[in-house]
C-alpha positions in Angstrom: -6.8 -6.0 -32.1 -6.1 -4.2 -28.6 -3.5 -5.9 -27.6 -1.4 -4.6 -31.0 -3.1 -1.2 -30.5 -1.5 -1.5 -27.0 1.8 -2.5 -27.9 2.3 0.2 -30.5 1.1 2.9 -28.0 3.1 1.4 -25.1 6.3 0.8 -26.7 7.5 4.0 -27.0 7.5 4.7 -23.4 9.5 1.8 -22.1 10.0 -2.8 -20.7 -0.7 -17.8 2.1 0.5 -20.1 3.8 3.4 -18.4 6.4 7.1 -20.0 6.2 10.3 -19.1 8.3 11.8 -16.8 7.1 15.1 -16.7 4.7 18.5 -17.2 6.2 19.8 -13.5 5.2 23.1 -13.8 3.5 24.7 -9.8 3.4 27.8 -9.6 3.0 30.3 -6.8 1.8 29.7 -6.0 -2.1 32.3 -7.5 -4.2 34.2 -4.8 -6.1 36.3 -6.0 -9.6 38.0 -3.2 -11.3 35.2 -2.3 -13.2 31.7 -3.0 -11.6 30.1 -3.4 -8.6 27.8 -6.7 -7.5 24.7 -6.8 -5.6 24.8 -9.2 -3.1 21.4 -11.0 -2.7 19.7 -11.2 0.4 17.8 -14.5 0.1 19.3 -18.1 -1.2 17.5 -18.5 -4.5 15.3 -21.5 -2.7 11.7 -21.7 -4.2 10.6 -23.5 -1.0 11.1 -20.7 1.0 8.7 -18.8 -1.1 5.1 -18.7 0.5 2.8 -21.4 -0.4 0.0 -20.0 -3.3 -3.4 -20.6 -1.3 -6.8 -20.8 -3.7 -6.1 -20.6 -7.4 -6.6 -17.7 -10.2 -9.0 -17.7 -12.9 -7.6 -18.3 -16.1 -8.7 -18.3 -19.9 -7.2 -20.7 -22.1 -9.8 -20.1 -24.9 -8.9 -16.0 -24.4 -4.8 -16.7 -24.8 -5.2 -19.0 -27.8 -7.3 -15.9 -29.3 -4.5 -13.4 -28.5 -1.8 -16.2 -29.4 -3.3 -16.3 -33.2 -4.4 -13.2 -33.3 -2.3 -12.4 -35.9 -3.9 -14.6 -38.6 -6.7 -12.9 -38.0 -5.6 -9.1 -39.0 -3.9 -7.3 -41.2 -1.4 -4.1 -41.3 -3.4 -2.0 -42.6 -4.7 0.1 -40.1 -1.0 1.1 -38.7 1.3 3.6 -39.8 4.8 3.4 -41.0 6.1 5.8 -38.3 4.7 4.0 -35.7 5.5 0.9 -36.8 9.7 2.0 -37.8 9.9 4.1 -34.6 13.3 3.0 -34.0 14.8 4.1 -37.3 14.8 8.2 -36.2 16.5 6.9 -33.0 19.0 4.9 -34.6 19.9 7.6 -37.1 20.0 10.4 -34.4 22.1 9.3 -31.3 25.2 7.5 -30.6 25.1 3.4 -31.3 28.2 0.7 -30.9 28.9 -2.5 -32.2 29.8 -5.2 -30.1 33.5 -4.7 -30.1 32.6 -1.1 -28.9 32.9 1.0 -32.2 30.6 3.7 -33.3 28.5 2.4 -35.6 28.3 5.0 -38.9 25.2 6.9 -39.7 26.2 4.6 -43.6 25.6 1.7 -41.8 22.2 2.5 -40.8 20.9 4.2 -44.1 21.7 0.6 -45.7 19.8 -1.3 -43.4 16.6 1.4 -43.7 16.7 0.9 -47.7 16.9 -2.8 -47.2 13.9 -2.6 -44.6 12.0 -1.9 -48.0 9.0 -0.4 -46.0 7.8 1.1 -49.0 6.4 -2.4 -49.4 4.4 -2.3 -46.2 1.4 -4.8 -46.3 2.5 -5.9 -49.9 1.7 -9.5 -49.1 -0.6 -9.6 -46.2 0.7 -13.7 -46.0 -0.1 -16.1 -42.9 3.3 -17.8 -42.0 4.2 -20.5 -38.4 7.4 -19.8 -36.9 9.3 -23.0 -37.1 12.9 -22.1 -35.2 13.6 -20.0 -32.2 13.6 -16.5 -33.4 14.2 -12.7 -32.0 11.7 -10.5 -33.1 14.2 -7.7 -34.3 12.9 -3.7 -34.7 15.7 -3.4 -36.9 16.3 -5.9 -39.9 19.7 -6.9 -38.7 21.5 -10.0 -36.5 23.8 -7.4 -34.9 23.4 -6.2 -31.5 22.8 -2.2 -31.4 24.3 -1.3 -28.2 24.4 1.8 -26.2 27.3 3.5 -24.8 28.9 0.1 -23.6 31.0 1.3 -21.3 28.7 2.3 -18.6 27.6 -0.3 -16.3 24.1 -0.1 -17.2 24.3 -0.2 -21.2 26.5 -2.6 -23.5 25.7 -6.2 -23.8 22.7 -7.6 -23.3 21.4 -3.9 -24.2 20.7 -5.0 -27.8 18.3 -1.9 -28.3 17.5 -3.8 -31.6 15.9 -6.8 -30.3 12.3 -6.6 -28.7 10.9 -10.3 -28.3 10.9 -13.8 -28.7 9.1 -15.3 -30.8 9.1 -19.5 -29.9 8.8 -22.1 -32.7 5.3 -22.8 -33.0 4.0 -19.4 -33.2 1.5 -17.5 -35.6 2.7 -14.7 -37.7 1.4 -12.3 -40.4 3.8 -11.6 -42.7 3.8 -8.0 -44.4 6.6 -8.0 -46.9 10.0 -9.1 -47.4 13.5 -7.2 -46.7 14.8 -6.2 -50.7 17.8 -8.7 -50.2 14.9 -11.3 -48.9 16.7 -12.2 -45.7 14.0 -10.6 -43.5 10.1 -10.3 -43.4 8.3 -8.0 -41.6 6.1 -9.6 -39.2 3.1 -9.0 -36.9 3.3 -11.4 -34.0 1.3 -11.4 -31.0 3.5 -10.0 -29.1 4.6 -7.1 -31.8 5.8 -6.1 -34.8 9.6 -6.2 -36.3 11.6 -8.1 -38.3 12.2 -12.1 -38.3 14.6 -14.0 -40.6 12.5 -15.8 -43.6 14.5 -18.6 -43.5 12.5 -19.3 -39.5 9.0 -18.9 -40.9 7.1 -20.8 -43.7 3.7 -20.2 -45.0 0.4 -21.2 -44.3 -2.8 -20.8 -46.4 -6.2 -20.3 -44.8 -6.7 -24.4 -44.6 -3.4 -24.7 -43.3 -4.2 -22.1 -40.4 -7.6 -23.6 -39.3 -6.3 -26.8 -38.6 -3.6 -26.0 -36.9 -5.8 -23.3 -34.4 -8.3 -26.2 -34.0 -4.9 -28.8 -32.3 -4.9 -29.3 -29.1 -1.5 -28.1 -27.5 0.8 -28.6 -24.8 3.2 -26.6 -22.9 7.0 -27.5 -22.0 7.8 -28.2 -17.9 11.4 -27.6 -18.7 13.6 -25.0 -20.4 16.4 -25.5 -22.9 15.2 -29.1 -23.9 16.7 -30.0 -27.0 14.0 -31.6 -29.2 14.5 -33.9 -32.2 12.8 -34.0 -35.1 11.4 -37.7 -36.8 14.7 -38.4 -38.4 16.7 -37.8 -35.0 17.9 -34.1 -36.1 17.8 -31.5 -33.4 14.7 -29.7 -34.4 14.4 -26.9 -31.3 14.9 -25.9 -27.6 11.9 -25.7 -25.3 11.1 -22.6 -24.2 8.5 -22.3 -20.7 5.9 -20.4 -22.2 5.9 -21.5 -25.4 2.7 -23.7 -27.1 3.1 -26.1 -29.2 0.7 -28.4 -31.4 0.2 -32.0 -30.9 -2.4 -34.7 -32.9 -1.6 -38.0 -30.8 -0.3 -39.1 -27.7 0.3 -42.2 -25.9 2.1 -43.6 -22.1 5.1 -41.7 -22.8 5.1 -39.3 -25.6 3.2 -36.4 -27.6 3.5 -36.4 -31.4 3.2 -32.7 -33.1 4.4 -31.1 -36.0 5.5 -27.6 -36.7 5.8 -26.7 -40.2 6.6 -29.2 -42.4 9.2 -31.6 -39.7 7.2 -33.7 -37.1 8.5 -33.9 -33.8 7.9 -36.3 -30.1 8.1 -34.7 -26.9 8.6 -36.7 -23.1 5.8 -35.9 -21.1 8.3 -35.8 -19.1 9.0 -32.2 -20.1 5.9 -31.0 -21.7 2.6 -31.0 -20.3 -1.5 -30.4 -22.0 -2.2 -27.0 -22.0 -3.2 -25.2 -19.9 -1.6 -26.5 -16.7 -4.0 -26.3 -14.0 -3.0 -22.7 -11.7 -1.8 -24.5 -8.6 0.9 -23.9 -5.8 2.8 -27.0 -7.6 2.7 -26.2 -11.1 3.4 -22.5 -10.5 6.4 -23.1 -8.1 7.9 -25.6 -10.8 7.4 -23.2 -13.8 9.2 -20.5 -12.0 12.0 -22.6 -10.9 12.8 -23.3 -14.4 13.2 -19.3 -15.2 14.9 -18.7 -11.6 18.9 -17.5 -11.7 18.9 -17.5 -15.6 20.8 -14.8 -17.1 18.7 -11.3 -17.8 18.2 -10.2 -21.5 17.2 -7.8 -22.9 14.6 -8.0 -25.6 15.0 -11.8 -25.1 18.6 -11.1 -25.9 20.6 -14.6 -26.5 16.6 -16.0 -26.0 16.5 -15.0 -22.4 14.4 -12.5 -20.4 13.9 -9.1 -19.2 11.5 -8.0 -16.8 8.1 -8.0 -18.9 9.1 -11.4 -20.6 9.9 -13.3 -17.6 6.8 -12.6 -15.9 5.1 -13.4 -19.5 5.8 -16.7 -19.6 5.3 -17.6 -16.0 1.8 -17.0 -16.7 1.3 -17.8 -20.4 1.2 -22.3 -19.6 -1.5 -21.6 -17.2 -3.5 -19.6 -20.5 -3.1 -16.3 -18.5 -2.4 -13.6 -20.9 -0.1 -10.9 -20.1 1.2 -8.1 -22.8 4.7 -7.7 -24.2 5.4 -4.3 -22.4 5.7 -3.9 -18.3 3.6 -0.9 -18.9 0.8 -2.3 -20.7 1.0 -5.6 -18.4 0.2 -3.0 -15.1 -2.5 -1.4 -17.5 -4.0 -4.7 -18.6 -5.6 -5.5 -14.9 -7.1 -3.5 -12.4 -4.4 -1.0 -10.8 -3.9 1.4 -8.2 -1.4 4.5 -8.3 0.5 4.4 -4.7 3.5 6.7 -6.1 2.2 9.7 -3.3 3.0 7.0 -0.4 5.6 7.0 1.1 8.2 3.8 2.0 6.7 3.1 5.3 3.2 3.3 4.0 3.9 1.2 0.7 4.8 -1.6 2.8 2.0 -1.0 5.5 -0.5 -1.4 1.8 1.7 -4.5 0.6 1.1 -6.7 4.2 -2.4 -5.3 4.2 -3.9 -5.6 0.3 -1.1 -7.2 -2.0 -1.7 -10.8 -2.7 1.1 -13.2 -3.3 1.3 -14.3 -7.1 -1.6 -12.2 -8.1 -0.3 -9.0 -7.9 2.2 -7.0 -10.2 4.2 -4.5 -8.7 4.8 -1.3 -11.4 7.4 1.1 -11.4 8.7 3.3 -14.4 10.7 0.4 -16.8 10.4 -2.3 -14.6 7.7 -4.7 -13.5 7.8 -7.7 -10.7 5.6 -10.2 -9.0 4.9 -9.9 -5.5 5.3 -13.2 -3.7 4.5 -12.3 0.1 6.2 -10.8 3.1 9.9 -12.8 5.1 11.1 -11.5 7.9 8.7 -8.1 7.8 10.3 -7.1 4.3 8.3 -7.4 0.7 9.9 -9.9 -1.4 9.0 -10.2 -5.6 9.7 -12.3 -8.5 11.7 -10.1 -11.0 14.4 -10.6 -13.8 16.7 -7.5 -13.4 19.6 -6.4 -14.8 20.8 -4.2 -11.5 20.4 -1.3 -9.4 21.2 2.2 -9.9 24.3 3.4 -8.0 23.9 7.0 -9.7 23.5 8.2 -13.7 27.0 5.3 -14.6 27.3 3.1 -11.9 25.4 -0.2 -10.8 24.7 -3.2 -8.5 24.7 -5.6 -10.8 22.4 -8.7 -10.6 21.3 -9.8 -14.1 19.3 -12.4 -13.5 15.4 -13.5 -12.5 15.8 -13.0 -9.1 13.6 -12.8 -5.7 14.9 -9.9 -3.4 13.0 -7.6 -1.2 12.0 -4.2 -2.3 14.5 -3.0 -0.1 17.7 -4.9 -1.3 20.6 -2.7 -0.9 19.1 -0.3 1.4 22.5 0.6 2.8 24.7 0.6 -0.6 22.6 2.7 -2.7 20.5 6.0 -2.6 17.2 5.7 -1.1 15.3 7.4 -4.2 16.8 4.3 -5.9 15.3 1.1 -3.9 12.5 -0.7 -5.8 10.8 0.2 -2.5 10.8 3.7 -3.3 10.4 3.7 -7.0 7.1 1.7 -6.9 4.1 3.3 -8.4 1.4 0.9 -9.0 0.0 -2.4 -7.8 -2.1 -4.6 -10.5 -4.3 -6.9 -9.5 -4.1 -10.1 -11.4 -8.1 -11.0 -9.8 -9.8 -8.7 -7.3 -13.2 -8.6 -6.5 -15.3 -5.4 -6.3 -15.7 -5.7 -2.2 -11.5 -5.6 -2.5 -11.6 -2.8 -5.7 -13.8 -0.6 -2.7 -11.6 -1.4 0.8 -8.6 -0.7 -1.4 -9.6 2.4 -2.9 -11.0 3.6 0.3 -7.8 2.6 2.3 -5.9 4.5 -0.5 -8.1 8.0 -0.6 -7.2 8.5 2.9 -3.6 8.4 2.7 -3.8 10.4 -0.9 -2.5 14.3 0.3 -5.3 17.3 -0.4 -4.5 19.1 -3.8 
């Protein structure tokens, strides 16, 4: 149960071997008439990217835990308030549709009575996701938008979506919307609401069986899949698990739900994949350039979910939230250095792949030093110009901390806005030089 206890508490607060280094590309930022562009630094080459020495202990038989962990609870132990925190919000600030009109305060008082919350844990039902879904806070398909006409709100700000939850997945099912459309869900990677039609229901039998399968994990994103009569079933998803019962030369044969299914080993593979420079390079070039999204907005990734399922084939478990991800491993507050000395700490102690760089609402991977500058992993919507303007990017991404040194404010680099580091693996001979190296620099109260 900590990782649910986690997400609740978390939520409200936000999201080697040495190559050459990168040919820098800077050029002038493109203006249109109404944003700005970042330009990137580096050509979005994996092979650039250092070369992952040694491997990181993972824990298949842990994920699988957290992965069904739903099953295996119930709802009531949380409170309504925490779990409809976004209904205050919605019905005290200033929403838009997406055609950018103000969405009523009617409009959201007839989606609150159709929540039917009053019905909280009214069921208590095991169910397996069986289609693609977005895990919604709100029990609606529209997209609740910010003021869209800044450059950082709008589409794919959908303030009402919070996960994805990929077909194959284990949810607990609390109770059902009064016009039936939604239930209420605990997955493992939250609560909110999922469209009934996606789920169907699984008894206690049902449940062992499919937790004792043996699973594999997709190699390729967006693969349309095709159920036993040659309908399209689903779309892989990196990151995702799904069950299998046989396999021969060319093909694994699973079944989610009711429809059966055969996947190519050509783009799926047993899980877990064994945590190597090879496998890791190949699962992050299927995530690199694609569009950022917000609360898995259109089924893509924010920050926290991109790094998520880099990690999740290789049965390395990492939280829903960026803040509980940094909390989850051992971390180390560096918010009192200074620019100069977070990069001195980086070359010295931060280890490429293994180590999560923290700052408020946005978390990256590090993945080693080009050309002197720290580079990370990240899916990131842009950078902040002032309170309305941006350099957009949206997209997964690797840039150095530093990109746009000379086009925005200082305060604003990723460089200066990093606060922690978190240690995917350190040992306690590391734990002590670090937090030695650190107590030095630390200024006298």
């Amino acid at each position: 149960m900590r990782y649910i206890l986690c997400f609740v508490a978390f939520l409200f607060m936000a999201c080697s071997t040495h190559k050459a280094p990168q040919k820098s590309l800077e050029k002038p930022i493109l203006q249109t008439t109404n944003s700005f562009y970042a330009n990137l630094e580096f050509e979005q080459n994996l092979s650039m990217l250092p070369t992952l020495n040694g491997t990181i202990k993972t824990n298949p038989h842990k994920y699988k835990a957290s992965f069904f962990a739903p099953w295996h609870s119930n709802f009531k132990q949380f409170k309504k308030v925490n779990l409809f925190w976004s209904f205050s919000g919605y019905k005290s600030g200033n929403y838009y549709f997406f055609n950018k009109q103000k969405i009523p305060l009617s409009w959201f008082n007839t989606q609150i009575k159709n929540a039917n919350t009053k019905a909280l844990n009214s069921l208590n039902q095991k169910a397996l996701v069986v289609q693609n879904s977005i895990l919604k806070n709100f029990p609606t398909q529209k997209a609740i938008l910010k003021n869209p006409f800044l450059q950082g709100e709008g589409i794919p700000f959908d303030y009402a979506s919070d996960s994805v939850l990929n077909a194959g997945s284990a949810v607990l099912i609390s109770h059902l919307s009064l016009d039936k459309r939604y239930a209420f869900v605990m997955s493992e990677s939250g609560f909110g609401f999922v469209e009934r039609k996606n789920l169907e229901l699984f008894d206690d039998k049902r449940t062992k069986i499919y937790e004792s399968l043996n699973f594999i994990t997709p190699l390729k994103e967006k693969m349309p899949i095709l159920d036993e009569r040659g309908q399209f079933f689903f779309e892989t998803r990196i990151g995702a698990l799904y069950p299998y019962y046989k396999q021969d030369k060319n093909y694994y044969y699973g079944k989610i739900g009711a429809r059966r299914y055969k996947i190519s080993k050509k783009i799926a593979s047993s899980f877990p994949l064994k945590f190597d420079d090879t496998h890791l390079k190949h699962q992050i070039s299927q995530l690199l350039t694609r569009p950022y999204g917000w609360g898995g907005y259109d089924f893509e990734r924010d920050c926290s979910l991109f790094l998520r399922d880099i990690f999740a084939p290789f049965g390395l478990y990492l939280p829903r939230n960026s803040l509980a991800q940094n909390k989850s491993f051992k971390n180390f507050d560096i918010s009192f250095l200074n620019n100069e000395e977070k990069k001195e700490l980086l070359k010295r102690f931060a280890k490429p792949y293994a180590t999560l760089l923290y700052m408020k609402g946005h978390i990256m991977l590090y993945a080693g030093e080009f050309d002197d500058k720290s580079v990370a992993l990240h899916s990131i919507w842009g950078l902040r110009l002032d309170e309305k303007q941006r350099l957009l990017i949206g997209q997964s991404v690797f840039t150095s901390l530093e990109i746009g040194k000379n086009q925005i404010p200082k305060e604003n680099l990723l460089l200066s806005k990093l606060s922690h580091l978190s240690f995917l693996e350190l040992n306690d001979y590391e734990v002590l030089e670090l937090s030695s190296y650190l107590s030095k620099l630390k200024p006298p109260l």
